[in-house]
N, C-alpha and C positions, 0 to 999 in steps of 0.2 A: 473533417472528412468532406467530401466532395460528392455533391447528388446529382446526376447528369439533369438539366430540362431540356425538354422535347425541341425545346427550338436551337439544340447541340451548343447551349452552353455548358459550364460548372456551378453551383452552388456551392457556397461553403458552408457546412453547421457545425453545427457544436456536435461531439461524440458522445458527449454526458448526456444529450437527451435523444441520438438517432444513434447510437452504438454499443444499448443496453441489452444486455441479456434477457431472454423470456423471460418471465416470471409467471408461470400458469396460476398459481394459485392466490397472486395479489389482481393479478388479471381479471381470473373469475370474481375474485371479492368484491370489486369495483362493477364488472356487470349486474351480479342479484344485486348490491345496495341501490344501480340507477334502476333497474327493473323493481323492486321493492319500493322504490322513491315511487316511482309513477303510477303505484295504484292509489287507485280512488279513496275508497274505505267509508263509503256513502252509504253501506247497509244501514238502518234503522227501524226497529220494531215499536210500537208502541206497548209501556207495561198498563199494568189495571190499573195506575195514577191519572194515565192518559187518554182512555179511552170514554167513550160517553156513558153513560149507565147511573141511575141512581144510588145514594148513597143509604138508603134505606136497605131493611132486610127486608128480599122479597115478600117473605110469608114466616108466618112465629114458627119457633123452633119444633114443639110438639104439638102434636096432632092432628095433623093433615096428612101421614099418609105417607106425604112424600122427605127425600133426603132433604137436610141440612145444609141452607143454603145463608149464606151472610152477605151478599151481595154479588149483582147481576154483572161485576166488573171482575168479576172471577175466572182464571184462568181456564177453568174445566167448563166456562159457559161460551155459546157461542156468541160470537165479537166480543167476548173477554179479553184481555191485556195479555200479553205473554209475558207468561213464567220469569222469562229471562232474556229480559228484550236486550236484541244486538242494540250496539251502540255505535255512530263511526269511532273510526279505528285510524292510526296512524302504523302505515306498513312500514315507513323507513328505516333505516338501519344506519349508524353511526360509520362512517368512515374518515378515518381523519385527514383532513387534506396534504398531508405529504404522504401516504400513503397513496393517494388515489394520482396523486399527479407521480408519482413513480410509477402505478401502472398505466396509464398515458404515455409514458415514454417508452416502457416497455411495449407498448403497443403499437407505439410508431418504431420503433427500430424494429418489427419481427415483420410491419408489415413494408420495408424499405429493405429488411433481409429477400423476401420473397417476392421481390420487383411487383410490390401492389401497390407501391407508393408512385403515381404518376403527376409529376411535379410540371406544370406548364407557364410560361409569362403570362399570362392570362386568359381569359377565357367568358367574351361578352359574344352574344349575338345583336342584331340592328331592331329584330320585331321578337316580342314573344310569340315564336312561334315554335311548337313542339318538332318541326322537321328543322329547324337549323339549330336546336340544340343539340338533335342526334346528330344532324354533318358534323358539328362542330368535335364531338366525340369522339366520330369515327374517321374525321381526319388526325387525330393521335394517337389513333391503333386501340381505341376502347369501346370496342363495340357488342360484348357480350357482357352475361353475368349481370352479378348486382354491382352496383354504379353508386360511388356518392361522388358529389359534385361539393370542393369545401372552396370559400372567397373569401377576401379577407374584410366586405362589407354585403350588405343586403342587394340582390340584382334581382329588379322586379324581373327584365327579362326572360332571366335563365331559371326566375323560378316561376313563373307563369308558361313557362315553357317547358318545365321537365314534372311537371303534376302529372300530365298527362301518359307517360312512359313508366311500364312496371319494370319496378325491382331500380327504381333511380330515386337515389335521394341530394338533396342539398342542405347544408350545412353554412352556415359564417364560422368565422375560426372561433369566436366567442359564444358557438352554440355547440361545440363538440360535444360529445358523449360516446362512453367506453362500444355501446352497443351497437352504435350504427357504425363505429371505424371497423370491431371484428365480423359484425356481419357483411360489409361489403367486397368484392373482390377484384373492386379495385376500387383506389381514393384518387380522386384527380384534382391538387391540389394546387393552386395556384404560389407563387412567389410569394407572394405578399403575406396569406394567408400561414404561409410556411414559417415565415419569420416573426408572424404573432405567436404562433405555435411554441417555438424555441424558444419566444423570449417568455414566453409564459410557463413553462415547464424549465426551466432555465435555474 
């Protein structure tokens, strides 16, 4: 199949990976597993192994009075250890990689169904500067909405230049992820980056 670029050429791609049917529910599976991947899981409590306190019995069992205490590192005392100290955690979730690179494909044909895929020969400006990265956009008719910007290498320019613009992101074709292709509304992807793309999903 054939992708028009902005500059009124043709593309040619492969239809196995730009002329796949949606798949909504391998789609979503792929977004929780990278949104599950990306949390932290940094909570940590300290138990009563950990905390300072001596290891003596405060005071003898009977008669003083007061309750039954065995030591100051005791959960019901105060700066006691807790009961059931969180631990980190690992949020991720198993997805197996043909499954995730099918919904990848899936996601680029749904978003090349609904003219969000905006395919350009290139796309460098001369300084990093945030006003020639928006001309540069808005000379290819992408001037609203949420914005990714994908290449097929690192361009300090254009990303020293699009930090400063909400609702824009940038992307290498070897930093894709499910979440930033459905969340933006439109993908402005260069040639090059395209054809790492399909041979990658391929």
């Amino acid at each position: 199949m054939d992708i028009q670029v902005k500059n009124g050429s043709a593309l040619n791609v492969s239809d196995s990976v730009f002329g796949r049917e949606y798949n909504e529910a391998l789609v979503h599976q792929a977004v929780v597993a990278f949104l599950a991947g990306s949390r932290s899981g940094t909570k940590r409590q300290r138990s009563r192994a950990e905390v300072s306190g001596g290891n003596t019995k405060p005071w003898r069992q009977k008669g003083t009075g007061r309750a039954r205490a065995g030591s100051s590192r005791s959960p019901i005392w105060r700066a006691g250890g807790a009961t059931f100290a969180a631990r980190p955690r690992d949020f991720g979730q198993k997805m197996n990689r043909k499954a995730y690179r099918a919904a990848m494909r899936s996601i680029f044909s749904e978003l090349l169904r609904q003219e969000r895929l905006v395919v350009v020969d290139s796309l460098t400006v001369e300084a990093p500067k945030t006003k020639q990265v928006v001309k540069a956009l808005n000379d290819i008719g992408v001037d609203k909405g949420k914005r990714l910007i994908v290449t097929e290498a690192m361009d300090e320019a254009v990303l020293l230049g699009s930090r400063n613009v909400i609702e824009l992101g940038y992307r290498t074709a070897d930093t894709l992820d499910p979440v930033s292709l459905v969340d933006a509304d439109h993908v402005v992807i260069t040639q090059g980056a395209l054809k790492m793309v399909e041979e990658w999903l391929s």
